[in-house]
C-alpha positions as CSV (number, residue, x, y, z in Angstrom):
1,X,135.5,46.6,63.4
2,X,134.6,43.1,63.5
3,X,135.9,41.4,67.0
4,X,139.3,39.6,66.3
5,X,138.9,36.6,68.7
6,X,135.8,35.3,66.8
7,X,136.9,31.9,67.5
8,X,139.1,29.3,68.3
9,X,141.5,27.3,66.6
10,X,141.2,23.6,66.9
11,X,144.0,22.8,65.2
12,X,147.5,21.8,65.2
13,X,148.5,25.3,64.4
14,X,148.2,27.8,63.7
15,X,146.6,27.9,66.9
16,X,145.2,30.6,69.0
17,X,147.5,32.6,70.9
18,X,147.0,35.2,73.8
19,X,146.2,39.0,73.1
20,X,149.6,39.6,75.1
21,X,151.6,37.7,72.0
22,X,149.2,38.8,69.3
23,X,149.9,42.6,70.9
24,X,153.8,42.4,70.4
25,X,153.3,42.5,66.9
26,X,151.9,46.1,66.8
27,X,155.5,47.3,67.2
28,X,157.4,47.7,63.7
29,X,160.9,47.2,63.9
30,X,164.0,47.3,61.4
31,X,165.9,44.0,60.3
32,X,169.3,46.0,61.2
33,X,168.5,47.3,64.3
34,X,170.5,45.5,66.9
35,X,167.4,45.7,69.4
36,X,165.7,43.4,67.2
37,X,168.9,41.3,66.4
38,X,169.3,41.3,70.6
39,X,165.7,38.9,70.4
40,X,166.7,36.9,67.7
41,X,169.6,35.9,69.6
42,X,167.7,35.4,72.9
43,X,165.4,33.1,71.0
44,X,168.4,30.8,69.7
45,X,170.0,30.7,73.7
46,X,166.3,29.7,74.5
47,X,165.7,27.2,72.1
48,X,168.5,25.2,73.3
49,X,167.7,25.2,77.0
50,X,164.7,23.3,76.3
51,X,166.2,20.9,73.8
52,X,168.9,20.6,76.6
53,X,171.7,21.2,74.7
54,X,172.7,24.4,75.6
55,X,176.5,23.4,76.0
56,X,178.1,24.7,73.0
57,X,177.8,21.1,70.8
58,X,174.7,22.6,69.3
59,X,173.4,26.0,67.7
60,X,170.0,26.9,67.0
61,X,169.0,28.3,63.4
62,X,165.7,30.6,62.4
63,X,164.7,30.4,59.0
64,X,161.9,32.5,57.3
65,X,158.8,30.4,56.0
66,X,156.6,27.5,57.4
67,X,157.7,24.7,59.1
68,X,158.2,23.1,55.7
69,X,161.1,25.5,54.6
70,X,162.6,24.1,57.7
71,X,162.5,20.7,57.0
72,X,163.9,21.2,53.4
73,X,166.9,23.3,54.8
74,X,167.7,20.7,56.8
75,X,167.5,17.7,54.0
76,X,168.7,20.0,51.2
77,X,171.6,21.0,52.9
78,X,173.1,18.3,55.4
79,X,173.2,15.2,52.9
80,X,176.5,15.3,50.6
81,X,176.2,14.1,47.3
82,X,177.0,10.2,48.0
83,X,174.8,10.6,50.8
84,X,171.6,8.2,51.2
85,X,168.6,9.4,53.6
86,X,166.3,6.7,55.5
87,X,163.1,8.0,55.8
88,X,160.4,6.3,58.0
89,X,157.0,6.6,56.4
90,X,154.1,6.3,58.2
91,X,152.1,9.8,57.7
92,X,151.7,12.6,55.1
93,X,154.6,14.3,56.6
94,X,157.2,11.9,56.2
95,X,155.8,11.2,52.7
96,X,156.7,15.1,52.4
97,X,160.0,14.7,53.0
98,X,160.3,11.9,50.5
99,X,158.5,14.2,47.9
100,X,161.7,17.3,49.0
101,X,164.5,14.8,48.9
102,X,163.1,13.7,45.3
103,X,162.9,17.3,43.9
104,X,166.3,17.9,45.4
105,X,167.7,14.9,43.2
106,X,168.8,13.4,46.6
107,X,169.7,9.7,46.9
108,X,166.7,8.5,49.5
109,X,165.5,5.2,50.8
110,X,162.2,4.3,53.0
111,X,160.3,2.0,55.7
112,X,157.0,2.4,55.2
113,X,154.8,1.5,57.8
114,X,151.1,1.9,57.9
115,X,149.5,5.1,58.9
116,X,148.1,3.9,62.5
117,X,151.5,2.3,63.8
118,X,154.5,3.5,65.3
119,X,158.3,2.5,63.0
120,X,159.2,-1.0,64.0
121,X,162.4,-0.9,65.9
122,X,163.5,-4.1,65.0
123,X,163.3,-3.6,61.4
124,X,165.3,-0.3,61.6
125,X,167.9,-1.9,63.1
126,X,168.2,-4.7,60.2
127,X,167.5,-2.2,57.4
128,X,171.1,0.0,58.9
129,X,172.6,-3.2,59.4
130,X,171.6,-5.0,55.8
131,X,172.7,-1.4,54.0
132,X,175.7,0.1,55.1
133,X,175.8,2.7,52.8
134,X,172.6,5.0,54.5
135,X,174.0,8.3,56.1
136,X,170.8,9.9,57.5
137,X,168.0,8.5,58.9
138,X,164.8,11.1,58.8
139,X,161.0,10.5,60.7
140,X,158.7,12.8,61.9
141,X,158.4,12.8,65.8
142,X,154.3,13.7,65.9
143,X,152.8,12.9,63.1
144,X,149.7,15.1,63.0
145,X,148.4,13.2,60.2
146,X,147.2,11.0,62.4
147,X,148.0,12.0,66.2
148,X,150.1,9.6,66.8
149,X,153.4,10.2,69.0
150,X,156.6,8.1,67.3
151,X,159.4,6.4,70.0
152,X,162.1,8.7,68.6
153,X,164.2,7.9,72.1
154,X,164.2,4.0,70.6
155,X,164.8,4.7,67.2
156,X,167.7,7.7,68.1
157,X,169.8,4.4,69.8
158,X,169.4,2.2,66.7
159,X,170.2,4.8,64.5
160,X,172.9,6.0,67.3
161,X,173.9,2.2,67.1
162,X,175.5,2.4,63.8
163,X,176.9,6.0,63.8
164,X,174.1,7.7,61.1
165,X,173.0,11.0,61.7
166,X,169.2,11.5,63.0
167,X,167.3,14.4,61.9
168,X,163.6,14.6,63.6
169,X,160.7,17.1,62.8
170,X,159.4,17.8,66.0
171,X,157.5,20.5,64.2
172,X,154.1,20.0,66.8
173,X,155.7,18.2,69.9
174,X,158.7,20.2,70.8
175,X,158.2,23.0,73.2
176,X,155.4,20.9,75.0
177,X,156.6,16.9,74.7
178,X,159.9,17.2,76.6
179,X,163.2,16.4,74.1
180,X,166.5,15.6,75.4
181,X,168.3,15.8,71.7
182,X,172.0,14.4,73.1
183,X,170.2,11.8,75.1
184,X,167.7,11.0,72.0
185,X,171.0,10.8,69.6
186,X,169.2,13.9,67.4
187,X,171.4,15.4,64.9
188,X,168.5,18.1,63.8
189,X,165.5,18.8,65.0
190,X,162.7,20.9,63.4
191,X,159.7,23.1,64.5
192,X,158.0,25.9,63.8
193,X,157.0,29.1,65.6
194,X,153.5,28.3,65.7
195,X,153.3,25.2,67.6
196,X,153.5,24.4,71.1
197,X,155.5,27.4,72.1
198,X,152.3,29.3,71.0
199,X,153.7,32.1,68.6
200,X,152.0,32.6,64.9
201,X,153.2,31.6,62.0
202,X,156.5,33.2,59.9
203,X,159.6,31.0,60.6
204,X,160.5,27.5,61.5
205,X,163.6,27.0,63.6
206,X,166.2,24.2,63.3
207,X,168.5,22.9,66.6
208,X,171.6,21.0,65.3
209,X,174.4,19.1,66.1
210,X,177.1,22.2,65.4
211,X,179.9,19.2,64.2
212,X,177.8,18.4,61.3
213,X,175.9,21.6,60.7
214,X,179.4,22.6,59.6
215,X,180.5,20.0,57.6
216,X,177.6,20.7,55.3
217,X,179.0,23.5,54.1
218,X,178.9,23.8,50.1
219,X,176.3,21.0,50.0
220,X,172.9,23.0,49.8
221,X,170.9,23.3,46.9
222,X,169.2,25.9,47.1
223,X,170.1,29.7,47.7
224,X,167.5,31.1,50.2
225,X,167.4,27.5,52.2
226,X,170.9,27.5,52.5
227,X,171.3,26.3,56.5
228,X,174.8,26.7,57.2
229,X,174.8,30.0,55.4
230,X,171.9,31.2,57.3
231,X,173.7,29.7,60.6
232,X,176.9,31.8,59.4
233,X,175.1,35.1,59.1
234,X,173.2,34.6,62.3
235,X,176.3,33.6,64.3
236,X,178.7,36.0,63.2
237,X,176.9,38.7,62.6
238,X,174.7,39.2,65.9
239,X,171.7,37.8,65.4
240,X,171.7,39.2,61.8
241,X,168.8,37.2,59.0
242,X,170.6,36.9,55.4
243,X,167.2,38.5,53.9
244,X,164.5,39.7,55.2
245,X,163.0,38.6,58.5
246,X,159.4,38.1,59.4
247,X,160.0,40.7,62.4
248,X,156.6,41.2,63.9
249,X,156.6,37.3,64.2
250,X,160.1,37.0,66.1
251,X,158.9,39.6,67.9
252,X,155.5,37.5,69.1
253,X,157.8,33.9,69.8
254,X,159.9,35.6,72.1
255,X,156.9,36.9,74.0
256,X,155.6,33.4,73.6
257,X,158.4,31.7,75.0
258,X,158.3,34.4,77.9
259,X,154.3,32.9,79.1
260,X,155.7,29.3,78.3
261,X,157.4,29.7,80.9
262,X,155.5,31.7,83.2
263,X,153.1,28.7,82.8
264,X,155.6,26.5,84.3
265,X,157.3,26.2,81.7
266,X,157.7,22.6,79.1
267,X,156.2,20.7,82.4
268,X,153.2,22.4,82.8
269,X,152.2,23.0,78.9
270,X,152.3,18.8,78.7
271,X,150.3,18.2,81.6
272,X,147.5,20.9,80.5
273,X,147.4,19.4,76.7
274,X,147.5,15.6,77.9
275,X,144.2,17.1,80.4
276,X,142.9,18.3,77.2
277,X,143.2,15.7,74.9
278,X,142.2,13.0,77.4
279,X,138.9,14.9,77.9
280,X,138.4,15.4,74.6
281,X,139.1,12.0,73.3
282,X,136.6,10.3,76.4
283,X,134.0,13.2,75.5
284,X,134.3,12.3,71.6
285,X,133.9,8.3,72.3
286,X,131.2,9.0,74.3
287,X,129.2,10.9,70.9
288,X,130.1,8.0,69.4
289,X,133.2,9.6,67.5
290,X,136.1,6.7,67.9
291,X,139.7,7.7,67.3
292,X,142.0,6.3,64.6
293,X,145.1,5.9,66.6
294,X,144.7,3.7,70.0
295,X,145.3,5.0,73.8
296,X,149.1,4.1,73.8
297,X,149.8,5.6,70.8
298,X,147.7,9.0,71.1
299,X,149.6,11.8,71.5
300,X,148.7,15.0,72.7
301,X,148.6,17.6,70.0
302,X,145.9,16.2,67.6
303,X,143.5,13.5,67.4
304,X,141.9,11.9,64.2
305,X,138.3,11.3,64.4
306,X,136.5,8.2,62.6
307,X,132.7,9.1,61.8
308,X,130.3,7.3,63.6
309,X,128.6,4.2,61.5
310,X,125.0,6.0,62.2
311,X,125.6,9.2,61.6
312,X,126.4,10.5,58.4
313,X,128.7,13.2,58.6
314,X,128.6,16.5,56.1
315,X,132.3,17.6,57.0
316,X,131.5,21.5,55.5
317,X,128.2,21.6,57.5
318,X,129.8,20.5,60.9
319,X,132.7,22.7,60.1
320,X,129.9,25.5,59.5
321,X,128.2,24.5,62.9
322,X,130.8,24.6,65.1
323,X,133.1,28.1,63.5
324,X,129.2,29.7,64.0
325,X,129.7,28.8,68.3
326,X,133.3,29.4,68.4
327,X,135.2,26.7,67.2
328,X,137.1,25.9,63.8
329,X,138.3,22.3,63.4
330,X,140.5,20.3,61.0
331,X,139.9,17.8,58.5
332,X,140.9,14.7,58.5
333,X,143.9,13.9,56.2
334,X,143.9,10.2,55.7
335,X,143.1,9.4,52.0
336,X,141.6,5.9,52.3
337,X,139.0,6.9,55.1
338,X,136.7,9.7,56.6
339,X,137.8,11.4,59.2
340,X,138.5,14.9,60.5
341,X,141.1,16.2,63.3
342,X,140.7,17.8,66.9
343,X,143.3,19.8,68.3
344,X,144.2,20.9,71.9
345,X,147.2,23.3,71.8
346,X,147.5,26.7,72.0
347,X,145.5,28.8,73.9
348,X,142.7,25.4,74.9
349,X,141.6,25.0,78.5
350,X,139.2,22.5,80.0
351,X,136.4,24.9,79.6
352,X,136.4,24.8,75.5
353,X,136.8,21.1,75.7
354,X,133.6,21.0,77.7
355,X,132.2,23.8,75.4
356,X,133.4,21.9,71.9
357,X,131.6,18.7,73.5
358,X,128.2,20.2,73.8
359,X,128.7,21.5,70.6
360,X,128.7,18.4,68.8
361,X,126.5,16.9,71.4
362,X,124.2,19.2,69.9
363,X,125.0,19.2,66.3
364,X,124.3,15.5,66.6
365,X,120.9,16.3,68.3
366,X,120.1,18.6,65.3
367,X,121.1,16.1,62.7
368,X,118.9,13.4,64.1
369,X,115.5,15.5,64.4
């Protein structure tokens, strides 16, 4: 049998998790059994400690699918029918929410900003004031298009400001970028089990504001997506799933959140992926491989990569190259440029930076002979 840890991800996750996660999942176990219902509900109580709202205002809901289901249970079920979203563009992850609220027939309005720059705070602030009539305000928190790390804190008080509700994917920050959601002024927050907390991937999860999650009722539109439904069953019922749950996966996150924090907990996983990506964006510049997004921008999930102006880069070959020693990367995902995409979370220490260095060190060598 061919060795299962053949490599590692570089990548935003799916990411590479520890045998002891990856081990929990050799257990089957039944959707009814209230053992596993028990872990679903330890899961939700854990969730909200690190969003630090674990006072009863909020409730946390799992929903099968990728991150992606998440984000359309939350716009396909919170906005009423004379509701208007806000989205702020500036990656191919807000554009996807555009492209949900469009097949959901869902009144929608953006800022579109461009693809290396945070949202402009003042020209939120006039948009909500000029148009009245906008209900939800929408952005994506880490936009791993790119790398770059948006200023939800600013944006939560301008949206805040004029009583809209905020909904944020945090799908690759949360669990390692620390979010205070009542401080921020988040309404609903997304993520996915295969992120930061270091699970694989099967469910997203959504933390919202329990006042609004329950005035949606009656307003999804769609069946399976259905959030306060899903929030109903879960709450009332135990820890119950309305269909079938991706078990050995809930099974894993809980694990996961376990080592999270016996690493320290949100603290600690921050500091060790801000080492990381530091590292690996001096090591990169140094190759000659510039990043897209500047310094005080960069956050520290993913980083996008320009190609160096002497070096021509065959993105298949160097993928090749570097999966042969260990390493699988990303490519890049901006449409007007060439670029590919480093990550640093999941299981990433300062010894594979070093290692992934000297790997394209060398892959540069063997280009240039």
């Amino acid at each position: 049998m061919k060795d299962l840890n053949t490599y590692k991800l570089l990548t935003p996750g799916p990411l590479t998790t520890t045998p002891t996660v990856k081990e929990t999942m050799l257990i089957d176990r039944c959707t009814w059994d209230s053992d596993y219902n028990a872990i679903t509900q330890e899961i939700r109580h854990e969730l909200l400690r690190l969003a630090h709202v674990d006072n009863g205002q909020y409730t946390a809901v799992l929903m099968q699918g990728s991150g992606t289901f998440g984000v359309e249970s939350v716009l396909t079920s919170i906005p009423a029918k004379d509701d208007t979203v806000l989205v702020l563009v500036n990656g191919a992850y807000s554009k996807r929410m555009c492209s949900i609220l469009k097949h959901a027939g869902i009144k929608y309005e953006t800022l579109e900003y461009a693809w290396d720059e945070i949202p402009d705070i003042n020209s939120v602030d006039d948009y909500l004031n000029d148009h009245p009539y906008i209900s939800i305000v929408s952005m994506v928190h880490s936009e791993t298009t790119s790398g770059l790390l948006n200023d939800i804190e600013s944006i939560g008080k301008i949206v805040k400001k004029y009583g809209k509700i905020f909904v944020v994917d945090a799908m690759s920050s949360f669990g390692a970028v620390d979010i205070d959601m009542g401080k921020t002024g988040i309404d609903f927050l997304i993520s996915s089990a295969n992120k930061c907390i270091q699970g694989v991937p099967g469910f997203s999860f959504i933390i919202g504001r329990l006042e609004v999650l329950l005035a949606s009722k009656g307003n999804a539109r769609s069946l399976s997506l259905d959030l306060y439904d899903q929030y109903d069953t879960m709450e009332h019922h135990g820890g119950k799933w309305r269909f079938t749950s991706p078990t050995h996966v809930v099974a894993a996150f809980r694990q996961a959140l376990r080592e999270l924090e016996t690493e320290g907990g949100q603290p600690a996983r921050l500091a060790r992926y801000k080492k990381c990506n530091k590292l690996l964006r001096e090591g990169m510049e140094k190759l000659g491989f510039k990043a897209y997004i500047k310094d005080e921008l960069q956050g520290p999930i993913i980083t996008t990569y320009l190609y160096p102006e002497n070096f021509k880069v065959d993105f298949s070959a160097m993928h090749e190259f570097l999966k042969q020693n260990g390493y699988v990367i990303y490519p890049g995902k901006l449409t007007d440029i060439d670029t590919f995409r480093l990550g640093n979370i999941g299981e990433i220490y300062e010894e594979d930076i070093e290692k992934i260095l000297s790997l394209f060190k060398a892959y540069k060598e063997q280009d240039d002979a």
